[in-house]
Every structure is written in C-alpha cells, then in structure tokens.
Steps between C-alpha positions, in 0.01 A plus 500: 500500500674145355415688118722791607781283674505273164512863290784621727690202475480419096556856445822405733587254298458625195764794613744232643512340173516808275822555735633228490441441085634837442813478746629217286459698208678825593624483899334646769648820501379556155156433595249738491124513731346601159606175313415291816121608496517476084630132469243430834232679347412693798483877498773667613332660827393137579901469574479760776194366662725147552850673530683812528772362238641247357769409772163439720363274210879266514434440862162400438667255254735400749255442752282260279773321433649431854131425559486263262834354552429461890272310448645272254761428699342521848344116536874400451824515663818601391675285730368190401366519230786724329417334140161526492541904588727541270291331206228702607643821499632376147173464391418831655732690276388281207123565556563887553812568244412853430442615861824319559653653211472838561593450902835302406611821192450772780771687599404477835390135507634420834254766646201378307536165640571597854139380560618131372819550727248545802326204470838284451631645786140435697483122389892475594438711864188193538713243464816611685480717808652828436569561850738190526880607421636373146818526298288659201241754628108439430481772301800476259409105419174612397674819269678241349254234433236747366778674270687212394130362389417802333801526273451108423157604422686810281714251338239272406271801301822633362560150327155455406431241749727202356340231802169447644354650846551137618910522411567809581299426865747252566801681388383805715476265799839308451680834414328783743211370724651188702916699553298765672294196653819334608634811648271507754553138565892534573 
C-alpha cells in the first residue's frame, strides 16, 4: 500500500511541476493536458486517473502550497512576532519562485490565493475576537493585510527581488502587518 501512495504522489508531483514549468512559459490558458503529461513524462490517461483537468490539477497546486505555507507559518504569530512572519513568508516566495510566479501573473490572482487570505484572516480571528465590535471589521483587516502582502510580494518578483527575505520581512511588518495590528489596538 505505502509503494502505491509514494507512486500516486510523485506522479502528483511530477504533474504539479510540469504545470507549473509550463505556465511560466506560455500562461495557463494556453496550457494544454497533452504537454502536462509530456514534460511529466506520464501518459496522458495517467492525467485522468489523478484529475479530470487541469483546473483540478491548479487546486491541487494550491492546496500543497497552503499546506506547506501553514505550516511554515503556524509555530509563529503574526501578532508578535510580525517580523519574523514576514521574513518567513519572504523566504517562502524565495524558496518556491516559480509556484509563486505563476500565482502572482494570473489574471485572477486574488482568487488563487483566497486559500492564503483564509489563513490570515484565521490567525487574525485567533488573536482578536471577531465577535467583539470594532471600527474596522475582522474580515476587511484581514482582506487588507493578506492583499497588501501579496502585492508587496508582487512588487518584490516584478523587481527581481532588490532586498533580502530578512528586509523585506521587516518592511512588510512596519508597512502592512503592525497598522492592521494597531487597528485593533485603538
């Protein structure tokens, strides 16, 4: 049984990355199932067996990543430890550039990283009861932390990633994390 699981997942794998390789080279629209299972090396009824198309295949992607990212980020807390959550997601982006890549050119990139919004808005909802009445509303602090990191995070790829995790960790906490930090505070 553990032989098949460890099939199933490289074969997983190896799809993911053929995605994600070949997204950066012509978009995801342009994509076809047939050059997926060609650069994964995997015959092209293997693809069905894992997922009905390639939309199914993204979300897998998606899902390993919020995976992964959750529990990066999960032994630390955003509240106070705002730098050191910042440098790691920094890191995060620098570690998986091509994955991060292709999320940050979609045209729908908001909607591809809803999963990333969820678990910002979770860690915030820990910290701060949501039932307690505030100026700014739970769920709109968290919109705007996760998006205003994301388009750093944008900016940062775009410019070919001029400062270290480490910098830009403490830039994304003095510019983004601790306001919506502060907010709650007031």
């Amino acid at each position: 049984m553990e032989k098949i699981d460890r099939r199933i997942k490289r074969t997983q794998r190896l799809l993911q990355e053929a995605l994600v390789a070949l997204t950066l080279e012509k978009g995801f629209d342009e994509v076809t199932i047939r050059e997926i299972t060609e650069r994964a090396d995997v015959g092209y009824t293997t693809f069905f067996r894992h997922y009905p198309d390639k939309e199914a295949l993204l979300v897998d992607v998606l899902d390993t990543m919020r995976q992964d990212f959750h529990n990066l980020l999960m032994p630390h807390s955003i509240i106070t430890e705002p730098e050191t959550m910042g440098e790691l997601l920094f890191e995060y982006v620098e570690q998986n550039l091509d994955l991060c890549r292709v999320l940050l050119d979609s045209t729908d990139t908001i909607t591809l990283l809803r999963p990333v919004q969820e678990i910002g808005q979770q860690e915030i909802g820990m910290m701060f009861s949501a039932a307690q009445e505030r100026e700014i509303p739970l769920e709109v602090a968290a919109s705007h932390l996760m998006t205003s990191l994301v388009m750093l995070i944008r900016w940062w790829l775009e410019n070919d990633m001029p400062y270290s995790p480490r910098k830009m960790g403490e830039i994304a906490a003095k510019m983004i994390i601790r306001p919506v930090i502060e907010s709650f505070h007031a």
